[in-house]
N, C-alpha and C positions, 0 to 999 in steps of 0.2 A: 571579416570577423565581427564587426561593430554592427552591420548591418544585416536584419535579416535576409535571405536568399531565396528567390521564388523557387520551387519548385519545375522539372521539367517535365514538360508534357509531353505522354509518348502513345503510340496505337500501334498493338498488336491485331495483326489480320491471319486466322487460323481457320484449318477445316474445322467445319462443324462438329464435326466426330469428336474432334481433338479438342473442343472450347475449353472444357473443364477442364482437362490435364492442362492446358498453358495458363489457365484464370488460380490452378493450383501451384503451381512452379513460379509464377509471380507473387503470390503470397507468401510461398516460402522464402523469398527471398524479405521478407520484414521492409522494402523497400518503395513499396509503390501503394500510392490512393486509388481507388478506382471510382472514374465517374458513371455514377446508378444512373439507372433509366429505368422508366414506368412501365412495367407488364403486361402484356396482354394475356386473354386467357389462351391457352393453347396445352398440347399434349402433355407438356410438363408439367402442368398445375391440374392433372385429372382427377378421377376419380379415384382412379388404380392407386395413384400413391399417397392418397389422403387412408386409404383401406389399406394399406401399406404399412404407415404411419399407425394406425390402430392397432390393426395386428401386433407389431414390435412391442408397443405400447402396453397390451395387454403379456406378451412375453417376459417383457422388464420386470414390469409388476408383482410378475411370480418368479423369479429365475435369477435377476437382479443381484440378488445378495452369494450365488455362487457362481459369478461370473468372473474370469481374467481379465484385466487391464488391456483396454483393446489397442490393438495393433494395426500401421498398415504395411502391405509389403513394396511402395516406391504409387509409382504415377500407374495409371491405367487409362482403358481405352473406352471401358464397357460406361455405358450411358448412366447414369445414376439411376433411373428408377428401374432399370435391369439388374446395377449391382444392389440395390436395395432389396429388389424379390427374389434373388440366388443369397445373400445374406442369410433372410428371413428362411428360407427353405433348409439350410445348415443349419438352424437353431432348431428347426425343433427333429430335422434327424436326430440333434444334440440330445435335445432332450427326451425321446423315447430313449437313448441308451444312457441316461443320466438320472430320469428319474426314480429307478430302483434306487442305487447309490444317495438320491439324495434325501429321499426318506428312512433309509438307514444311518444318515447323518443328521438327523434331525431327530428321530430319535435318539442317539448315544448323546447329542445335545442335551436333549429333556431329561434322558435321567443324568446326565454330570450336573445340571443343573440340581434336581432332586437330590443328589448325593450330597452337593456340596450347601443343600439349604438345613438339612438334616444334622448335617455333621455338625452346621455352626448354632442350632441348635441343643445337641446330645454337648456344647462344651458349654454352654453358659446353663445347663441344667444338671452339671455333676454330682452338685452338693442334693437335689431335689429325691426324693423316695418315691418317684412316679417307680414303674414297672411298664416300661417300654414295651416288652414282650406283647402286651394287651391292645397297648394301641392302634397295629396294623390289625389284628384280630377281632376288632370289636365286633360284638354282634346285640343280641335281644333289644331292637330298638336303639343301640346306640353307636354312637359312629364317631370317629378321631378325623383331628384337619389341622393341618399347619398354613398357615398364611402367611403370607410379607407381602406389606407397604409402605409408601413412604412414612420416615417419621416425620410426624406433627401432623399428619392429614387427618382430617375430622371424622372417626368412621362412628356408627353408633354400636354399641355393643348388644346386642340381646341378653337378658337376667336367664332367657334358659338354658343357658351353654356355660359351661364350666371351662374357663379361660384363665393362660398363664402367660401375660406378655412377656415379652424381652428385648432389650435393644441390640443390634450388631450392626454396629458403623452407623449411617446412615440411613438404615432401614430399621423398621420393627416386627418382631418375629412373635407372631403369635399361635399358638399352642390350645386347642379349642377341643372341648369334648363336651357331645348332644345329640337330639335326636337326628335323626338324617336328616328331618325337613331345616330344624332352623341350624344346621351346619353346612346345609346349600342354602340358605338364608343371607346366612353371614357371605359365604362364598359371594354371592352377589352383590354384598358391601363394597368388599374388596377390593370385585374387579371395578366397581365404581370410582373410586380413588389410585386407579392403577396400579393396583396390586396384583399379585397372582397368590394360586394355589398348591403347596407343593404334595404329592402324594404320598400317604403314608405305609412305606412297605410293611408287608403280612413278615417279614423275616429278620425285627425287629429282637433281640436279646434284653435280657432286662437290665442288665449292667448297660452305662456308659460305655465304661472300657472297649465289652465286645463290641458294643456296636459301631465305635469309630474303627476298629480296627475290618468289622464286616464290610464297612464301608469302605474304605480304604482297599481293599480288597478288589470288592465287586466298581469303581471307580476306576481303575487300571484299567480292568478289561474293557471298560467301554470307552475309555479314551484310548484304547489302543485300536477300536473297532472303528472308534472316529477317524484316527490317525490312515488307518486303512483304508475308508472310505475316501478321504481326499485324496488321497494318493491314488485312487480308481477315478476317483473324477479327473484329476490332472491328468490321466491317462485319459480320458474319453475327449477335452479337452482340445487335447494334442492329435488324438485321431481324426476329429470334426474341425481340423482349425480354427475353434470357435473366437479365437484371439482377431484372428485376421478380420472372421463372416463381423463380429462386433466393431473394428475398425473400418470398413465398409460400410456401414450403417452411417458410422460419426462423417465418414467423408460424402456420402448421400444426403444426408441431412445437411451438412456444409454445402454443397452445389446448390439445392434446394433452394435454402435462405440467400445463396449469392447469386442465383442467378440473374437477377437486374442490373449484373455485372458486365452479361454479355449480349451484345446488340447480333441477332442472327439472319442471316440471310439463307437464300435454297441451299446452298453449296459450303457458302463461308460466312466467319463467325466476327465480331469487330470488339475486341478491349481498348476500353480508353480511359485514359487519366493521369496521372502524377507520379512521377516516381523523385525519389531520392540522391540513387543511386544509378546511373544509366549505364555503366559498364556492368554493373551488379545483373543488372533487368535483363542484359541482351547477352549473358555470358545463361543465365536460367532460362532465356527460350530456344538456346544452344544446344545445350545439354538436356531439355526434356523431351520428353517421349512425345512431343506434337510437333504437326507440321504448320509449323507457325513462322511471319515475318515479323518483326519489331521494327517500326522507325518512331522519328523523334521530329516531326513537325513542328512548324511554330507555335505556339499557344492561341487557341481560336478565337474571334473576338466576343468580346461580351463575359468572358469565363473570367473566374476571381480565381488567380493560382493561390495555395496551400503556400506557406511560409516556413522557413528553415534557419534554425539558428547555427550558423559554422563556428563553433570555439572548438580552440585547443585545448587536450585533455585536461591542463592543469585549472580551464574555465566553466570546466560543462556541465559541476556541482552547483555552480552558481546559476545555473540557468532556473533554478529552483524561483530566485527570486521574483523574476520576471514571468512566468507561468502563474503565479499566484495573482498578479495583474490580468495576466492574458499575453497574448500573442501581440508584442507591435507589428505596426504597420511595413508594408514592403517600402516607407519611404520613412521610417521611426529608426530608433536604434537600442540594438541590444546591448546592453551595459554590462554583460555578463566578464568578460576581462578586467573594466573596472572592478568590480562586485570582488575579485578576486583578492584586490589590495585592501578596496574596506573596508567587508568584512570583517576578516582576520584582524585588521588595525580596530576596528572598534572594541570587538569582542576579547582582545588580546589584551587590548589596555582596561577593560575592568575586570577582566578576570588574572590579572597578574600573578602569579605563581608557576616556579620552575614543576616541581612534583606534580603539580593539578595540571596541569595544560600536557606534561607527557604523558600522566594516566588517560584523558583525552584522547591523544594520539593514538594510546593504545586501544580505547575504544573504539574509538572509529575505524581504525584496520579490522578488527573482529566484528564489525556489524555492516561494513558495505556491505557487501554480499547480499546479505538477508535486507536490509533494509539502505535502501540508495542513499537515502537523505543522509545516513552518517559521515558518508566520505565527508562532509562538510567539517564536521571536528575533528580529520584529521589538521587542514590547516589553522583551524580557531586554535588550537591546541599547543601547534607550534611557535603563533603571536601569544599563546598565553605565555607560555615557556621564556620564550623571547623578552617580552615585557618583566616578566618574574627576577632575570638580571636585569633588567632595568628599574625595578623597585626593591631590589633586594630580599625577596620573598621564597621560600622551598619549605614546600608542604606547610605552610602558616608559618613556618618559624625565620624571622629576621635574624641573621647575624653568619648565619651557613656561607653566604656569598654577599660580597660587599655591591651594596647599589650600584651600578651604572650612573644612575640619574641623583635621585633620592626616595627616602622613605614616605610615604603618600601622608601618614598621619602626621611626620616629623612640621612640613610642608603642604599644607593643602591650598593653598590659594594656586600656584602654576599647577598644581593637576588639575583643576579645574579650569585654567583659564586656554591650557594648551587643545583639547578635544572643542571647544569654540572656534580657536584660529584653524584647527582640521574641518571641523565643520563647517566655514568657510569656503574652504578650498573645494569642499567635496559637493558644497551649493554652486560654487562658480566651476565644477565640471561638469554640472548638470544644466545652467544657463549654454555654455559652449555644445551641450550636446543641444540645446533647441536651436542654435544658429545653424550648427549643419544640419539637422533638418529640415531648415527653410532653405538653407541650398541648396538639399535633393530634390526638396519640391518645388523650386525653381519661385521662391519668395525670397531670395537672403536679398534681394534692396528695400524690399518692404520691413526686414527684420531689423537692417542699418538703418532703417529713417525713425523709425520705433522703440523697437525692443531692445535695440543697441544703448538708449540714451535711461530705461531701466536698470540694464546693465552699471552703468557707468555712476549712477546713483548709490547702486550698490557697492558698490568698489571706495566712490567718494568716500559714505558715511563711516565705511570700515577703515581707510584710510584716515580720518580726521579725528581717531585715538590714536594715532602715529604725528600729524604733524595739521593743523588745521586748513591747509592747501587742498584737502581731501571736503572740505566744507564746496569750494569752488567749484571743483569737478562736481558734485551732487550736486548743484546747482547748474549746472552748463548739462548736467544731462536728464536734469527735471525740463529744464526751454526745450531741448532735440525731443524729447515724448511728446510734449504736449505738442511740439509744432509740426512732428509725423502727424501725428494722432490727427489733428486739425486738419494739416492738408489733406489726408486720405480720407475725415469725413466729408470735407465741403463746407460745412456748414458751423457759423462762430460757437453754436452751445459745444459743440466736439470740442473745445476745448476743455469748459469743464467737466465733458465728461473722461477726457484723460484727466486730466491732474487728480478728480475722483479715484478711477482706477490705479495712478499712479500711487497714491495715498496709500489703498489698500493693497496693491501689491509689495509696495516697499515694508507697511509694518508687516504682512503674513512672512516676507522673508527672513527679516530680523529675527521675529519670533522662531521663526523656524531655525538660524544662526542659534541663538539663544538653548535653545533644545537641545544643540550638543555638551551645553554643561552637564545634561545629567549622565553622560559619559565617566566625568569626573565623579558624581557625584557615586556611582556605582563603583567607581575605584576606591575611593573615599571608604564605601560601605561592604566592600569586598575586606580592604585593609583592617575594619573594626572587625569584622567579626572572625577572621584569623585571629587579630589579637585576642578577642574573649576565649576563642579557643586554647590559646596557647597560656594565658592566664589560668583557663579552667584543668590545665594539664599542671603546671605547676601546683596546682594546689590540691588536687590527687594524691598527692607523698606518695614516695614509691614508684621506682621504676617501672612498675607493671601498670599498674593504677595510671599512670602520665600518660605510659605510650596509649594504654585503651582510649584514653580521651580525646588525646590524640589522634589518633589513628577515626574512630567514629565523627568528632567534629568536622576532619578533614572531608569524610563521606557528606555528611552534612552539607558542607561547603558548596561541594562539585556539584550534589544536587540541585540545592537550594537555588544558590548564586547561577550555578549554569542555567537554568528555566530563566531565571528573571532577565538576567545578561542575552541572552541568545531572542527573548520577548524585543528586549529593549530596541539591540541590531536591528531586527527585522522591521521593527517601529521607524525607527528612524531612516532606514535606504527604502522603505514602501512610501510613508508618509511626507518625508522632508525630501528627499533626495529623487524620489521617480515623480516627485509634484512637479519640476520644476518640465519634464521636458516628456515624460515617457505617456504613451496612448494606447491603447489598447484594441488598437484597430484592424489586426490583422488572423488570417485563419492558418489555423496548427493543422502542419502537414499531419493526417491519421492513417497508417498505414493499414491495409486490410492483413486480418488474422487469418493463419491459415487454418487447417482443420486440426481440433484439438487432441491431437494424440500424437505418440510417439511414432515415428515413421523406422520402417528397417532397411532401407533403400532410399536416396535422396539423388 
């Protein structure tokens, strides 16, 4: 659990027929790396399916936007640039029986759109004594145009068009009457600034009234002829199993790109690499549809295995922390179960409040899901809560529940001097985690003739505010550094250049001790501005007026304080706390993705 876990290395040996089906079944299991290898050119990378590839391509381009969510129906057998060109041959059977339907759906589009640029037009001109009736009609020379563009876009207006702006939402609606030339003039403004042109029906009425309600009218029909339309396409859809031929495409495209996945021979085909999970791996080339063996050989020499952190669920939020580092090494260790306790303990004690640390809790239950990093505030939430009887604190207001401890502003010198002596402790288990490191790497007598007599330095000084005997021990383990340090360079200046190093190691530690008062000091500045708040509710008068202030400061609070508090934690276990022992040396298991669609068979 403390240590990261190599990875196992395992080779699958498959008929060639079958590579992709078991290079797929091991993907889907989310459990295994695979080691690439360098490409030759051959059948696979031809011409056929780069001309393949374009075809589709040019299909997308136009077809795209009335396409279903593509689908596969399980593992298959047929070679990828076979199921690529039987794909491709389905689309566009598809499409001789789709493109009647989908130009009759693209227009009931253009005119709903027309309808509905019209309509919001004919309302913001009720009060105006135009005569509608004329504008579809124009003639002698003169011609009517509605436009929309963005608002605020620069467009130039021409002095020979008789224009009526107007704004609706977010666009601007303009109202133009000219000769044809400079009314396709304008038109070509417009379309400059991304706008469009909507057309002006000839069966326009001259009242408002009639013509929303003509509108109104003739808009049914064609969203009912829309509505029809899809419903024919969903039908044509379902005839051409165009869902599946488009999921065959994404799993040819997936073979394609993964193919330096599979080492192939005349007959048989060779996956190799990493996996996770090994009963997972060999239970998926069980159950898939290829004639595949799985073993798990030694790890070959020269290969750097993938790395794997094993915590228990209650730790594996925390592993956040250590990622932002990087991956330690396969002889480093994962502090992720530490991270567990202090975490929670730092963030818990300066964000102290019962009310705030469970609305917390409740956040974080309703944002794992969608966002992972929240599971973290459920347990900050829980130390906030926790600590909140221990300062006596519920939703800002002292007096609800009697301290545990005591009140932070009654008393601030022990809040501040207790997050020190944790800090402390939480330094000397990060000293402890670099000893066992030098014992997995087979230095811990070089780290006792050493780094032990640092240690002990450390321990004195902080000892000798308890009793000045702690003077002697910093002393007795400033001689064991420098006289490691000495023996294992050989030569007299090694001594000063430990005592040097010894110097600045000891004061970067202190300092770093030191840095957990602002622990305190955010408890401290947690407790003040509760009180402003609860001050500023008092003096609201009135019940309604109190709680509102209440109730907003509190928002305030969570916000505020939570960003800086949750900054602060991360500050302090990256910077003070993973200095002391943590390296960044190791490579993150990456598991290969399978192909991105929904499967209907597995």
């Amino acid at each position: 659990m403390i240590r990261p876990e190599p990875a196992r290395w395992f080779e699958v040996l498959v008929a060639r027929d079958d590579a992709f089906t078991a290079l797929e079944a091991l993907a889907m299991t989310g459990a295994v790396e695979i080691e690439w290898r360098r490409l030759a050119p051959g059948p696979d990378t031809s011409v056929r399916i780069n001309q393949l590839l374009k075809e589709y391509g040019a299909l997308s381009r136009r077809y795209r936007a009335y396409w279903p969510t593509p689908r596969l129906r399980g593992t298959t057998r047929i070679a990828p640039a076979d199921a690529l060109a039987g794909a491709i041959e389905r689309i566009h059977r598809w499409a001789v029986a789709a493109d009647p339907v989908i130009v009759n759906l693209q227009d009931a589009a253009t005119a709903l759109t027309e309808f509905d640029t019209i309509a919001h037009l004919m309302e913001r001109l009720r009060d105006t004594p135009i005569d509608f009736s004329k504008l579809g009609t124009s003639g002698a020379g003169v011609r009517a145009g509605v436009f929309v563009y963005p608002k605020g876009a620069r467009l130039p207006l021409p002095s020979s068009v008789l224009l009526h702006p107007v704004d609706v939402g977010e666009d601007a609606y303009l109202l133009a009457v000219g000769t044809p030339e400079a009314v396709e003039s304008l038109a070509q403004e417009v379309a400059a600034v991304n706008g469009r042109r909507a057309r002006v029906p000839e069966w326009l009425q001259p009242s408002v009234e009639a013509n929303l309600a003509l509108i109104a009218d003739r808009r049914a029909v064609r969203a009912q002829e829309a509505e029809s339309s899809r419903a024919a396409l969903q039908v044509i859809h379902e005839h051409h199993a165009l869902a599946f031929a488009l999921g065959e495409i994404v799993r040819a495209t997936w073979c394609f790109e993964n193919a330096g996945a599979i080492e192939s021979g005349e007959m048989l085909s060779r996956i190799t690499g990493w996996t996770s999970d090994a009963a997972r791996l060999a239970g998926a080339i069980d159950v898939a549809n290829a004639r595949a063996l799985a073993s798990f050989p030694q790890t070959p020499r020269g290969v750097r295995p993938p790395l794997l952190l094993r915590n228990p669920w209650w730790a594996r939020p925390f592993e956040a922390f250590s990622r932002l580092f990087g991956m330690p090494g396969e002889h480093g260790t994962d502090p992720s179960a530490l991270l567990a306790i202090a975490v929670p303990l730092l963030f818990g004690y300066m964000f102290g409040d019962v009310g705030q640390g469970m609305l917390l809790v409740a956040l974080g239950l309703a944002l794992q899901r969608r966002v992972p990093l929240a599971r973290l505030l459920v347990p900050a939430g829980v130390s906030a809560a926790a600590f909140g009887f221990v300062f006596g604190s519920v939703f800002s207001v002292e007096g609800i529940v009697q301290p545990v401890w005591l009140h932070p502003l009654a008393e601030p010198l022990p809040v501040l001097v207790v997050p020190i002596a944790g800090g402390a402790v939480l330094l000397a288990l990060g000293l402890a985690l670099a000893a066992l490191e030098a014992h997995w790497t087979g230095r811990l007598r070089e780290w006792l003739a050493t780094d032990s007599g640092f240690v002990l330095v450390y321990f004195g000084i902080l000892g000798a505010f308890l009793h000045p005997a702690g003077l002697l021990a910093a002393l007795a383990g400033a001689v064991l550094f420098v006289a490691g340090r000495t023996r294992l360079g050989g030569e007299p200046r090694a001594a000063l250049e430990a005592l040097g190093e010894l110097l600045e190691r000891t004061m970067q530690i202190l300092i770093n001790t030191l840095s957990f008062a602002r622990v305190g000091a955010f408890a401290l500045a947690h407790a003040g501005l509760s009180s402003a708040v609860v001050a500023l509710a008092e003096a609201a008068g009135g019940t309604a007026g109190s709680l509102a202030v209440l109730v907003i400061g509190n928002v305030v609070v969570i916000v505020l304080e939570g960003l800086v508090v949750s900054i602060q934690t991360t500050r302090l276990i990256l910077f003070e706390f993973f200095a002391r022992f943590f390296r960044a040396e190791g490579r993150e298991f990456r598991p290969l993705l399978p192909p991105p669609v929904p499967a209907e068979e597995r």
